[in-house]
Biopython code that builds the backbone (N, CA, C, O; Angstrom):
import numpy as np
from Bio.PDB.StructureBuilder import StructureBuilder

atoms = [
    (1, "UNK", "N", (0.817, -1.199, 0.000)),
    (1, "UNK", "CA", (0.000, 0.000, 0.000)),
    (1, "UNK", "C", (0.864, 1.268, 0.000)),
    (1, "UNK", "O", (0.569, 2.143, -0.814)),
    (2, "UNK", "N", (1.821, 1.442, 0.766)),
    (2, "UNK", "CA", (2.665, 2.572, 0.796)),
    (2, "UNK", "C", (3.479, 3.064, -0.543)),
    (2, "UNK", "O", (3.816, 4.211, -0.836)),
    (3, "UNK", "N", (3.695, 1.823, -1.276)),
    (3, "UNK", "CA", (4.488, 2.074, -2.161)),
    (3, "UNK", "C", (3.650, 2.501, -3.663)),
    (3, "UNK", "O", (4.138, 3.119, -4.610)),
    (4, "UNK", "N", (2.386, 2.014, -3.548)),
    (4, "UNK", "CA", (1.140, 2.814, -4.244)),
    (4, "UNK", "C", (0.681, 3.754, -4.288)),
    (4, "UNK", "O", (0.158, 4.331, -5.241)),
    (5, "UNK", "N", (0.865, 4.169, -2.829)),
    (5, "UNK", "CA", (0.886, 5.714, -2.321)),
    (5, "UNK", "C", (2.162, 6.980, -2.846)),
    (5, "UNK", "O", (2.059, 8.149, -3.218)),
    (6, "UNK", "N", (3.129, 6.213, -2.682)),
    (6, "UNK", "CA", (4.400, 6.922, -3.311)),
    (6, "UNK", "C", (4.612, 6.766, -4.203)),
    (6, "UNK", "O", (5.779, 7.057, -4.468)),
    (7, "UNK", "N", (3.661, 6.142, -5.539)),
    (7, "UNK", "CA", (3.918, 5.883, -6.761)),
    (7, "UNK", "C", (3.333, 7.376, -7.618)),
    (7, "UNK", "O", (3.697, 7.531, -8.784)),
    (8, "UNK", "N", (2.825, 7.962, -7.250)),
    (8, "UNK", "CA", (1.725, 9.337, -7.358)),
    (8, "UNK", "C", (2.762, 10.329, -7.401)),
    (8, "UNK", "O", (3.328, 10.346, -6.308)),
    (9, "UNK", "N", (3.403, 11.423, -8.453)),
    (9, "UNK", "CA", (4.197, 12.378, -8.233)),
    (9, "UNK", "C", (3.474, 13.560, -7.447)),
    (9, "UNK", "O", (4.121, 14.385, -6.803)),
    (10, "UNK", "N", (2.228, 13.580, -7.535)),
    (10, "UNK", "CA", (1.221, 14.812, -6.954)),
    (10, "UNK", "C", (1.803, 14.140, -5.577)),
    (10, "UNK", "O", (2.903, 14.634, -5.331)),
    (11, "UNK", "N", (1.411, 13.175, -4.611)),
    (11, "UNK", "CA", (1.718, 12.497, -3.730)),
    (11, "UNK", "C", (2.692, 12.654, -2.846)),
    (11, "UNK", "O", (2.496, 12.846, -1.646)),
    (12, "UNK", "N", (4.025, 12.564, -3.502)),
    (12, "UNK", "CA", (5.000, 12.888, -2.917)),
    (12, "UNK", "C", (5.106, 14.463, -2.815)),
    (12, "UNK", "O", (5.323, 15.055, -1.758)),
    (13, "UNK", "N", (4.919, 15.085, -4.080)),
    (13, "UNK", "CA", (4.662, 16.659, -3.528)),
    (13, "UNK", "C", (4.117, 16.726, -1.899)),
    (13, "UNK", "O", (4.632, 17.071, -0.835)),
    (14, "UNK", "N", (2.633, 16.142, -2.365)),
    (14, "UNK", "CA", (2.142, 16.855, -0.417)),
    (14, "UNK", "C", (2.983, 16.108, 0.677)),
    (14, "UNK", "O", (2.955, 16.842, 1.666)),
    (15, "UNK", "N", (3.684, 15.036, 0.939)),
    (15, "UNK", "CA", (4.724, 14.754, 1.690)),
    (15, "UNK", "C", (5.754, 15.740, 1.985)),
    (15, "UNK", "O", (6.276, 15.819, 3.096)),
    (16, "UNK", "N", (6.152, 16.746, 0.671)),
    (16, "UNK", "CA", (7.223, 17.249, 0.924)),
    (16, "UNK", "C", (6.641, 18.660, 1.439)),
    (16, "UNK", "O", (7.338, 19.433, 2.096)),
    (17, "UNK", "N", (5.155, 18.962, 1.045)),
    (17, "UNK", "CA", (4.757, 20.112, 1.357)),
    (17, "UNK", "C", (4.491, 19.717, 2.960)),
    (17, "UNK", "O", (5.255, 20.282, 3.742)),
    (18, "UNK", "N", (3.802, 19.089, 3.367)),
    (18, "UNK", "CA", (3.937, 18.810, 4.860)),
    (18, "UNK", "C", (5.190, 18.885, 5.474)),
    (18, "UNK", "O", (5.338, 19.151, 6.667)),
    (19, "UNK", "N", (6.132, 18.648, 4.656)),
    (19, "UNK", "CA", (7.674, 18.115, 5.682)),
    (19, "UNK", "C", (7.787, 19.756, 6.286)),
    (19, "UNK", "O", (7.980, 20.077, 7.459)),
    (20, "UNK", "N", (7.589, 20.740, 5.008)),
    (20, "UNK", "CA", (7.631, 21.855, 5.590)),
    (20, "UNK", "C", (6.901, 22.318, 6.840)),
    (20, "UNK", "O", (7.446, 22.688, 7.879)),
    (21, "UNK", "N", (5.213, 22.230, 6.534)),
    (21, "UNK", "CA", (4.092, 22.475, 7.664)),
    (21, "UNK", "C", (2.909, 21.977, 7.355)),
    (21, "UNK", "O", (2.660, 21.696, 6.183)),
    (22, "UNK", "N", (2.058, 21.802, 8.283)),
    (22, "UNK", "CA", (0.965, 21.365, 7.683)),
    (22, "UNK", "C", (0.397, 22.373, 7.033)),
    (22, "UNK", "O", (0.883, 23.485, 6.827)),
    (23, "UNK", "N", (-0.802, 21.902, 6.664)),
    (23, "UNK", "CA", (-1.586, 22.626, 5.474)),
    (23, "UNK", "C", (-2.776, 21.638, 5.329)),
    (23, "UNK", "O", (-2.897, 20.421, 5.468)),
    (24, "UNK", "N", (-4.046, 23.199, 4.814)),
    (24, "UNK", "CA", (-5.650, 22.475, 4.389)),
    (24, "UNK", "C", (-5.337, 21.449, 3.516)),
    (24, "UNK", "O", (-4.158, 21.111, 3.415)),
    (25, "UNK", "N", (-6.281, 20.846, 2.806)),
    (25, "UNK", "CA", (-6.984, 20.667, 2.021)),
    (25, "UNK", "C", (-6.919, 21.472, 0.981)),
    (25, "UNK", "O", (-6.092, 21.333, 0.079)),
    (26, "UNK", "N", (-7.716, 22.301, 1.022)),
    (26, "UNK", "CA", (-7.520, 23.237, 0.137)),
    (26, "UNK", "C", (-6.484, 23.882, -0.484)),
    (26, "UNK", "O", (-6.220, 23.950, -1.685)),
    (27, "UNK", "N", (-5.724, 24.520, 0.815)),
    (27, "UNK", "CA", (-4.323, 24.906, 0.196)),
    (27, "UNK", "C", (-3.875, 24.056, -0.273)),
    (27, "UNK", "O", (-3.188, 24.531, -1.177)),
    (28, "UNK", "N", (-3.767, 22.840, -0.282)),
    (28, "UNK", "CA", (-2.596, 21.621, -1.068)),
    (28, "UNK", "C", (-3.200, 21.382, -2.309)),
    (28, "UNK", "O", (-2.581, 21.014, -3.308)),
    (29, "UNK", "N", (-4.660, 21.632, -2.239)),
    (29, "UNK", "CA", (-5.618, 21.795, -3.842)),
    (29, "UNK", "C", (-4.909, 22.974, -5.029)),
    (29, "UNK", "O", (-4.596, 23.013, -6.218)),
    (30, "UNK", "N", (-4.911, 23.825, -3.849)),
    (30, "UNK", "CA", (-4.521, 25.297, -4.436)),
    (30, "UNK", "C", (-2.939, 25.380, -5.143)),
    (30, "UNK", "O", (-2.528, 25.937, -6.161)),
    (31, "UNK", "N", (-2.261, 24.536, -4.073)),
    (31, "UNK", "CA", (-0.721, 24.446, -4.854)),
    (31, "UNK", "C", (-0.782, 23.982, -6.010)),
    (31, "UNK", "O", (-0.558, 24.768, -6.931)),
    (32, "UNK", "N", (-1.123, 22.480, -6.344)),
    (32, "UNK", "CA", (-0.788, 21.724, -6.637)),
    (32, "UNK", "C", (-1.976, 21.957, -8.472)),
    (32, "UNK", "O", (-1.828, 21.473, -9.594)),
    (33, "UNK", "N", (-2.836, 22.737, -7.990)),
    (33, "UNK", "CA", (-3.790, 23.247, -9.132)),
    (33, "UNK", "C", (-4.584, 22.451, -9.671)),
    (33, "UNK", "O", (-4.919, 22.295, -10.845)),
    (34, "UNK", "N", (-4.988, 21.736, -8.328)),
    (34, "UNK", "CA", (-6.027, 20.716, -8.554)),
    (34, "UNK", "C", (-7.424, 20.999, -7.788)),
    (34, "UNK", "O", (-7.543, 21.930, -6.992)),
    (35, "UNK", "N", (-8.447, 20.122, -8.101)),
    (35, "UNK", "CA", (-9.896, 20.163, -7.540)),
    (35, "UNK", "C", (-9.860, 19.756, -6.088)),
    (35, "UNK", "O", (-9.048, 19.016, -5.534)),
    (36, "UNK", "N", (-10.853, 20.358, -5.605)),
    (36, "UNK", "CA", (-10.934, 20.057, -3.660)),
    (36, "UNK", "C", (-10.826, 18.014, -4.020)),
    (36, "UNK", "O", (-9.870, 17.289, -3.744)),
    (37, "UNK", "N", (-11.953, 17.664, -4.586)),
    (37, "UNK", "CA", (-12.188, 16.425, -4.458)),
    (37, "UNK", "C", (-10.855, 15.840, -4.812)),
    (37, "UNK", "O", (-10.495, 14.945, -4.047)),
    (38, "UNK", "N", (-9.892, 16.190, -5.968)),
    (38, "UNK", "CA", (-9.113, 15.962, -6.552)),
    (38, "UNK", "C", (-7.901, 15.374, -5.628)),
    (38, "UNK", "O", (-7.289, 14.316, -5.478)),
    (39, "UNK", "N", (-7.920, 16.424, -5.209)),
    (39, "UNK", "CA", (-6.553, 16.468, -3.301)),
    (39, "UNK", "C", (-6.924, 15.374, -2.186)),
    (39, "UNK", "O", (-6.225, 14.553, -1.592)),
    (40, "UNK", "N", (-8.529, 15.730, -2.120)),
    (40, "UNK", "CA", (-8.783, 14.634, -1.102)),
    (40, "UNK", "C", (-8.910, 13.144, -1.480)),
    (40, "UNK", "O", (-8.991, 12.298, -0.589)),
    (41, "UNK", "N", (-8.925, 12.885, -2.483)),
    (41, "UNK", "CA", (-8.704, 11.734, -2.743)),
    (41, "UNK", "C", (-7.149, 10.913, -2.395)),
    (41, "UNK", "O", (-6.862, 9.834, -1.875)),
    (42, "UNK", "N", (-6.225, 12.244, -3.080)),
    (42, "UNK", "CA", (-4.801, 11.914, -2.847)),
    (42, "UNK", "C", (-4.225, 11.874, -1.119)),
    (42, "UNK", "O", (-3.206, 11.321, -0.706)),
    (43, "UNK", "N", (-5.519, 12.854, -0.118)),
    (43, "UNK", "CA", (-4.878, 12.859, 1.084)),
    (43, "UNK", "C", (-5.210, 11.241, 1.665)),
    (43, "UNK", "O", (-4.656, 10.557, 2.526)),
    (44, "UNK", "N", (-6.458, 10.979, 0.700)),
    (44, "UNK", "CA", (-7.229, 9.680, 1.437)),
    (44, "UNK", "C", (-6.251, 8.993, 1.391)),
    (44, "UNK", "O", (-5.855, 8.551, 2.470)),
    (45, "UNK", "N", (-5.487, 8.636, 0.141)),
    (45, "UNK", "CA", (-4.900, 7.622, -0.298)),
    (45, "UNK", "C", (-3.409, 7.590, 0.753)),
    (45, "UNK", "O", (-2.823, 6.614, 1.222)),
    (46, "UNK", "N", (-3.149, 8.846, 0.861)),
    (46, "UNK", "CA", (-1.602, 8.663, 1.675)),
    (46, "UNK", "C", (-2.472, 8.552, 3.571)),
    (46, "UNK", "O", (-2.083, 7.559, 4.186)),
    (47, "UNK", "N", (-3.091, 9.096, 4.043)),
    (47, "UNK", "CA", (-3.603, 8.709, 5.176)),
    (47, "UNK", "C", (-4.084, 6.841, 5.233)),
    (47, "UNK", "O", (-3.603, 6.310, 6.233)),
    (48, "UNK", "N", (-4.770, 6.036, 4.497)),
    (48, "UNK", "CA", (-4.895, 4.832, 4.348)),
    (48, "UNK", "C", (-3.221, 4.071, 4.300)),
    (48, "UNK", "O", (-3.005, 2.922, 4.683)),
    (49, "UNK", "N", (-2.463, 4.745, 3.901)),
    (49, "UNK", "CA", (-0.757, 4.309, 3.980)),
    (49, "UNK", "C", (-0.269, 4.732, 5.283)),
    (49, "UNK", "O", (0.645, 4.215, 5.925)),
    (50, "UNK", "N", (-1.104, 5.901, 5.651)),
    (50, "UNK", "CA", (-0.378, 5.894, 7.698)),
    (50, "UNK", "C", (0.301, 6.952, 7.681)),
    (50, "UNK", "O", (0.762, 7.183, 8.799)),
    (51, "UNK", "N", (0.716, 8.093, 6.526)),
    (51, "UNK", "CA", (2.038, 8.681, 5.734)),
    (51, "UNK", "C", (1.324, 10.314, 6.490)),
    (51, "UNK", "O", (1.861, 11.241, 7.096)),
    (52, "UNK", "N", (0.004, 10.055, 6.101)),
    (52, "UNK", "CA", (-0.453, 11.243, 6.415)),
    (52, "UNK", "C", (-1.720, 11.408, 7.795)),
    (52, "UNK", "O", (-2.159, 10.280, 8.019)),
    (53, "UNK", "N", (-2.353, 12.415, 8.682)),
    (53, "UNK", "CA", (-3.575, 12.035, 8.897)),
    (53, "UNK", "C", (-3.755, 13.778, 9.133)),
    (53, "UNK", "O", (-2.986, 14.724, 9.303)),
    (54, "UNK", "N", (-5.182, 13.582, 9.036)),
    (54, "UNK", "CA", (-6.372, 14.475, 9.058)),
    (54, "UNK", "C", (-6.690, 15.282, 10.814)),
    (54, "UNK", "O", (-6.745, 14.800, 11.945)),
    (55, "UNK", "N", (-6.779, 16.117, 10.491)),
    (55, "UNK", "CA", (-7.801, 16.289, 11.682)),
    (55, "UNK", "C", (-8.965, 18.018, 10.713)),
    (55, "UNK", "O", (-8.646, 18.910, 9.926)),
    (56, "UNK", "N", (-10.256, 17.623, 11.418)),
    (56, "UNK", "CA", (-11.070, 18.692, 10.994)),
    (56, "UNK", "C", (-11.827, 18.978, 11.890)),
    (56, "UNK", "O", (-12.642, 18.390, 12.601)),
    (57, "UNK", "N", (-11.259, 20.464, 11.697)),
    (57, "UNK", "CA", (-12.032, 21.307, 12.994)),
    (57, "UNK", "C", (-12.945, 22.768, 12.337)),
    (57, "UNK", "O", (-12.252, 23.340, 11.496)),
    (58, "UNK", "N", (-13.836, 23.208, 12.482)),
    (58, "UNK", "CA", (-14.829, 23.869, 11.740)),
    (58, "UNK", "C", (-15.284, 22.850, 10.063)),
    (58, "UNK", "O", (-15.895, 21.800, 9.863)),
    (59, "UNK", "N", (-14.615, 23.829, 9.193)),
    (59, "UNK", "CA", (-15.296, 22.881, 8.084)),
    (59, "UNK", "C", (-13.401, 22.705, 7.143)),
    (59, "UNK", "O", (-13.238, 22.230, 6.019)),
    (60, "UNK", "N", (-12.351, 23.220, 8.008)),
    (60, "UNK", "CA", (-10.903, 23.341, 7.889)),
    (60, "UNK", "C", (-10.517, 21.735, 8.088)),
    (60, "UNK", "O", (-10.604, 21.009, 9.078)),
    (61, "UNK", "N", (-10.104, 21.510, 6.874)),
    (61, "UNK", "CA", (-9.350, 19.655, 7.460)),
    (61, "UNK", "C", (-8.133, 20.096, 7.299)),
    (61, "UNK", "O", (-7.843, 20.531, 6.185)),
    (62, "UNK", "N", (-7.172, 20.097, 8.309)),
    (62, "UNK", "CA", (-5.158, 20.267, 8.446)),
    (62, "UNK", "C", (-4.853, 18.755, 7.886)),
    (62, "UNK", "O", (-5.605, 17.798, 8.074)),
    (63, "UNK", "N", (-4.060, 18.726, 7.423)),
    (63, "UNK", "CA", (-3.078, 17.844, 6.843)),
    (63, "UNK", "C", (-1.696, 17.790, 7.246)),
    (63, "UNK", "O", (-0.919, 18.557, 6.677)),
    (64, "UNK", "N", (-1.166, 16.834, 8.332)),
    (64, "UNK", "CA", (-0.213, 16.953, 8.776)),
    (64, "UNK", "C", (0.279, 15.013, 8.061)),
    (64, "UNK", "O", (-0.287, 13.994, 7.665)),
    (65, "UNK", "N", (1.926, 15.658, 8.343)),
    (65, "UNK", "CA", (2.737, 14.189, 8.555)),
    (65, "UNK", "C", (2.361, 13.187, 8.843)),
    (65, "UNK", "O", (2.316, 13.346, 10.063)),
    (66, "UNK", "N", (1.849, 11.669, 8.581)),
    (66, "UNK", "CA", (1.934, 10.783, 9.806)),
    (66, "UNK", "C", (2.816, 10.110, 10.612)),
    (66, "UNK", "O", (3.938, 10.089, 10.104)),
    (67, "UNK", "N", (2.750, 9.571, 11.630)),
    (67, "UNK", "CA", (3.771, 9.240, 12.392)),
    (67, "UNK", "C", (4.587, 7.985, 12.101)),
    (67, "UNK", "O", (5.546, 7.506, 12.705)),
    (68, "UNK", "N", (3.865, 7.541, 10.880)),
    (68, "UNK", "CA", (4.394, 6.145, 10.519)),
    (68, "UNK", "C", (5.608, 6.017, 9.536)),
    (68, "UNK", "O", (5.465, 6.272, 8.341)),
    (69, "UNK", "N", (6.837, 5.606, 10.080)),
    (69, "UNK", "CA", (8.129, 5.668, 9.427)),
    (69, "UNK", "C", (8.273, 4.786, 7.731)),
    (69, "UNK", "O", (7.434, 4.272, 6.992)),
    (70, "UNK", "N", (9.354, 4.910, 7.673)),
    (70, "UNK", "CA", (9.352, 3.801, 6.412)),
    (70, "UNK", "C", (10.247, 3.189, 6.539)),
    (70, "UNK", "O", (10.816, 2.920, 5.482)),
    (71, "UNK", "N", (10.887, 2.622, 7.846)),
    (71, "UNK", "CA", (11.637, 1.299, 7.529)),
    (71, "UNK", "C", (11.785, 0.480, 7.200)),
    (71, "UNK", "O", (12.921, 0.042, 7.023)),
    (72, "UNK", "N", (10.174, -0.495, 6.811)),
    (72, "UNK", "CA", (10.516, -1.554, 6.390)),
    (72, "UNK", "C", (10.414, -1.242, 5.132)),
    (72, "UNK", "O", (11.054, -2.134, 4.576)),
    (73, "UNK", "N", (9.978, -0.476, 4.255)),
    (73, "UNK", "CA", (9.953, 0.413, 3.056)),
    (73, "UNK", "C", (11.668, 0.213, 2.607)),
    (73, "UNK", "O", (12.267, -0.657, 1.973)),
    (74, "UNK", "N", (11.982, 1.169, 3.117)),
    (74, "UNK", "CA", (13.717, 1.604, 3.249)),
    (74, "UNK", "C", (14.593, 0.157, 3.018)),
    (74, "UNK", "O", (15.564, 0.002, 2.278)),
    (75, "UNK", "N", (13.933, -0.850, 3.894)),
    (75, "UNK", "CA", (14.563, -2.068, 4.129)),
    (75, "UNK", "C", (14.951, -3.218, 3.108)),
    (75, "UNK", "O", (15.965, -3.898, 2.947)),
    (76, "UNK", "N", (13.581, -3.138, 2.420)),
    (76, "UNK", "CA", (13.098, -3.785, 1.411)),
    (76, "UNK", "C", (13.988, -3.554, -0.119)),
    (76, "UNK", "O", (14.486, -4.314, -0.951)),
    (77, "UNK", "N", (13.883, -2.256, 0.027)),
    (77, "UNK", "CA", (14.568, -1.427, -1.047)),
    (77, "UNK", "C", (15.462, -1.710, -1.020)),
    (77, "UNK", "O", (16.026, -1.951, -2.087)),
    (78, "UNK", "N", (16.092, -1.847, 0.108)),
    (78, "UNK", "CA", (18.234, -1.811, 0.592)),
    (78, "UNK", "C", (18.286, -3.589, 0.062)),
    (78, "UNK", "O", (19.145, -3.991, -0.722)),
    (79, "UNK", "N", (17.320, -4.397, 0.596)),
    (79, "UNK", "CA", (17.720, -5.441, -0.127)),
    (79, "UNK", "C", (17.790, -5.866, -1.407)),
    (79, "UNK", "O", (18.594, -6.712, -1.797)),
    (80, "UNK", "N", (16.795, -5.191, -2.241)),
    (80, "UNK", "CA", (16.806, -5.497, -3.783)),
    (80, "UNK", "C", (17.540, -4.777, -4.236)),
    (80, "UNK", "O", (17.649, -4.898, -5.457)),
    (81, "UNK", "N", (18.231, -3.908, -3.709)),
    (81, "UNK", "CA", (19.520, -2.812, -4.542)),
    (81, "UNK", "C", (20.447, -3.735, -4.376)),
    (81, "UNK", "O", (21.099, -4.006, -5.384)),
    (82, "UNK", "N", (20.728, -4.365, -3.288)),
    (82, "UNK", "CA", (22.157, -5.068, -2.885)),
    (82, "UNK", "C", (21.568, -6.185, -4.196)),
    (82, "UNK", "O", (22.397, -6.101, -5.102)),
    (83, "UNK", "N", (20.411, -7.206, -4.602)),
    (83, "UNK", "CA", (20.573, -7.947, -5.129)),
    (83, "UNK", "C", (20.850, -7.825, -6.587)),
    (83, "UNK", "O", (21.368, -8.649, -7.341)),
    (84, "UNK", "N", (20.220, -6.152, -6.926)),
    (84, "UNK", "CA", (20.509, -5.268, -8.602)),
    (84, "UNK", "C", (21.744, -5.502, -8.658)),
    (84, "UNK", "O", (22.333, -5.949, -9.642)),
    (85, "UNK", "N", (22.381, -5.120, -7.255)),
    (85, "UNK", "CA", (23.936, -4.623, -7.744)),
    (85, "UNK", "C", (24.718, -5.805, -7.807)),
    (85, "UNK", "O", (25.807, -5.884, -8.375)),
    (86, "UNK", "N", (24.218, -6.588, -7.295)),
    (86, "UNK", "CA", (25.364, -7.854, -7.561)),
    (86, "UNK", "C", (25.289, -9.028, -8.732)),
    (86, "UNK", "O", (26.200, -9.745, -9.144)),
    (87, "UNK", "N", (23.756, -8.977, -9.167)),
    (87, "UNK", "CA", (23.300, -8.885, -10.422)),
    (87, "UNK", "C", (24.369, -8.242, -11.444)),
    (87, "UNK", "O", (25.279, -8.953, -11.870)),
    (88, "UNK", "N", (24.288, -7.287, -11.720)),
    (88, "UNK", "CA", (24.905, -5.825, -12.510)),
    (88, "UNK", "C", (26.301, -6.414, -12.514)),
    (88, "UNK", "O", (26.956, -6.810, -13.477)),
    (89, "UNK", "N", (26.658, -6.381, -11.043)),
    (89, "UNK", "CA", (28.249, -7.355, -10.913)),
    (89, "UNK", "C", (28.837, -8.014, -11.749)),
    (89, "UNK", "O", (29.965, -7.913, -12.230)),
    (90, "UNK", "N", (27.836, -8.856, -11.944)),
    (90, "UNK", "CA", (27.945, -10.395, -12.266)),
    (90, "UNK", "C", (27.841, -10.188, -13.784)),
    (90, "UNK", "O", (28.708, -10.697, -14.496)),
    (91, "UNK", "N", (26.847, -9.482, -14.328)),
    (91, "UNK", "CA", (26.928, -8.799, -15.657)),
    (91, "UNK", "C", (27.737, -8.417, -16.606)),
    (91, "UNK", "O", (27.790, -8.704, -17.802)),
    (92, "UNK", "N", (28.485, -7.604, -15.807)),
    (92, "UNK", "CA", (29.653, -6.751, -15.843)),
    (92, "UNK", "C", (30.396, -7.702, -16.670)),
    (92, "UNK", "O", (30.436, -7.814, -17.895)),
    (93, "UNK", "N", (31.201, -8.621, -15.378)),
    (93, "UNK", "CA", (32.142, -9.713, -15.379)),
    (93, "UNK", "C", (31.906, -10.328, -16.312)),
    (93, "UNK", "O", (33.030, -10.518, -16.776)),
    (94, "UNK", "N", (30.770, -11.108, -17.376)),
    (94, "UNK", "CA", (30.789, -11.578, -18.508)),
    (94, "UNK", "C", (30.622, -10.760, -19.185)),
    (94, "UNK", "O", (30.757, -11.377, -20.242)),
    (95, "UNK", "N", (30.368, -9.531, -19.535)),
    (95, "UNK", "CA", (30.555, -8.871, -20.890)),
    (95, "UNK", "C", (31.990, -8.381, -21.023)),
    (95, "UNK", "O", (32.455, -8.046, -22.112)),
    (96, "UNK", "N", (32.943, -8.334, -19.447)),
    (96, "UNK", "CA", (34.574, -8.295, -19.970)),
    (96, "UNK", "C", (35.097, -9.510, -20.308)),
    (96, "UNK", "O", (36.008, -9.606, -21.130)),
    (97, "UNK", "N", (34.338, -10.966, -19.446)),
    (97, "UNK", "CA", (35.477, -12.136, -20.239)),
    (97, "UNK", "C", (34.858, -12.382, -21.933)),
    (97, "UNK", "O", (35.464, -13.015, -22.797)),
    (98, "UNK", "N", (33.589, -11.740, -22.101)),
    (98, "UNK", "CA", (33.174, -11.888, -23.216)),
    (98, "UNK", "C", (34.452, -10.831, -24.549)),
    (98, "UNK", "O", (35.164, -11.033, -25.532)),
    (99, "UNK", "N", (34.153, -10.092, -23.937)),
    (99, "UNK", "CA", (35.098, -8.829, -24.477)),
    (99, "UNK", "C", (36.152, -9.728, -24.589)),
    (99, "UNK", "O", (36.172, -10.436, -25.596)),
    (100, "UNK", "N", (37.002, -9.841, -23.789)),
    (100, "UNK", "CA", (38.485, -10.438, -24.109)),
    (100, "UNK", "C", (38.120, -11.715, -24.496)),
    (100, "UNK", "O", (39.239, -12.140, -24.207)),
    (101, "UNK", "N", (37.594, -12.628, -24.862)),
    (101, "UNK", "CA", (37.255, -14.082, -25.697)),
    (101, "UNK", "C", (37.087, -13.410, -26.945)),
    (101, "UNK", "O", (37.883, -13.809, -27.795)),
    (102, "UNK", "N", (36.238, -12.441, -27.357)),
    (102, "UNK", "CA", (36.120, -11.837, -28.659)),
    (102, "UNK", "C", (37.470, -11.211, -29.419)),
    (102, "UNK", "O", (37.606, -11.187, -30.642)),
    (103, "UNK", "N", (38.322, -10.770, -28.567)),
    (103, "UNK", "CA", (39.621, -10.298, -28.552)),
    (103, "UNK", "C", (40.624, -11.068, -29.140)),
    (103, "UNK", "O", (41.268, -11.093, -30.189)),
    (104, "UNK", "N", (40.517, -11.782, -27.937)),
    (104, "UNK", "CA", (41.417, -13.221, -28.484)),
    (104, "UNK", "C", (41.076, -13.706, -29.788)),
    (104, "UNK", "O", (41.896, -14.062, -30.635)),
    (105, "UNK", "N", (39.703, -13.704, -29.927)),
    (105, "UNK", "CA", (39.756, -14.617, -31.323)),
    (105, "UNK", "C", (40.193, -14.042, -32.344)),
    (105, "UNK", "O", (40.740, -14.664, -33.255)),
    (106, "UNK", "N", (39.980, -12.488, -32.348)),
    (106, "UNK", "CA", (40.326, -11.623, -33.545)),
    (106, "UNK", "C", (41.764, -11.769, -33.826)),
    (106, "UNK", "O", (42.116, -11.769, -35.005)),
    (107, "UNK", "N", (42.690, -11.902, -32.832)),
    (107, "UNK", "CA", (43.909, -12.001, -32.840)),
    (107, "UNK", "C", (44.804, -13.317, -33.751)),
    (107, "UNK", "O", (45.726, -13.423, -34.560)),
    (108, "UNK", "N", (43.821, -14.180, -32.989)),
    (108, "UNK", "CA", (44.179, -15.434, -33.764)),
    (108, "UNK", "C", (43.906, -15.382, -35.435)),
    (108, "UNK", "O", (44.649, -15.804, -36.320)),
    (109, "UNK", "N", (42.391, -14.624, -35.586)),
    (109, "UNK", "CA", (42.399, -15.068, -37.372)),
    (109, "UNK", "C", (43.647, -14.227, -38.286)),
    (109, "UNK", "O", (44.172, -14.430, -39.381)),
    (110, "UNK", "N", (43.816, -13.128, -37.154)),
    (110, "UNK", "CA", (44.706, -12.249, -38.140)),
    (110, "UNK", "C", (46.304, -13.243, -38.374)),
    (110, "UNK", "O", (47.171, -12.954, -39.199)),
    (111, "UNK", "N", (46.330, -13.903, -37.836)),
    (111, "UNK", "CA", (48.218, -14.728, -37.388)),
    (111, "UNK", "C", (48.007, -16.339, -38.898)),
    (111, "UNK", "O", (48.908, -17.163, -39.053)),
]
sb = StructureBuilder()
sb.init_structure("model")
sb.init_model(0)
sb.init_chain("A")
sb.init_seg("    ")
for serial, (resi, resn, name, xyz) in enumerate(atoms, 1):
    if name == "N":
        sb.init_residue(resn, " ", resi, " ")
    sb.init_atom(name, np.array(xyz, "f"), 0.0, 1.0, " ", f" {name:<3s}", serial, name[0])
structure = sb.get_structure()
């Protein structure tokens, strides 16, 4: 779910607009130059991820941070990079013994 949530470039905007302060509804409509419904859909979606939550007092809904981290997010990630990169590694390493086998052979037809 979180990572559905952060798949949204509008999305991560209001993350970063919160990191600053909170903010309506509206105002994050208003930045971002979208429809009231438009925003609240996107706040729904990051509050259902934990990322964000609500509070509404008169007919004003604030939009703050949520308290919920992303470690295992972070975690997840750190492991499939380590497995890209050693992948990639491994990649690497046969397109140089490939390289020098191709090398070699050229050498030989010329002799």
């Amino acid at each position: 779910m979180t990572f559905a949530a952060l798949s949204d470039v509008t999305r991560r905007g209001v993350l970063e607009q919160l990191g600053d302060s909170d903010a309506s509804v509206t105002d994050l409509a208003r930045r971002f130059g979208m429809t009231l419904t438009g925003m609240k859909k996107h706040v729904s979606i990051l509050e259902q991820a934990g990322l964000v939550t609500t509070e509404k007092v008169g007919r004003v809904r604030t939009c703050k941070l949520g308290r919920r981290q992303l470690e295992e997010e972070a975690a997840w990630i750190e492991r499939h990079r380590e497995l890209w990169s050693a992948r990639f590694d491994a990649l690497d390493e046969l397109v140089e013994h490939l390289k020098s086998k191709e090398k070699a052979n050229v050498q030989r037809k010329r002799r």
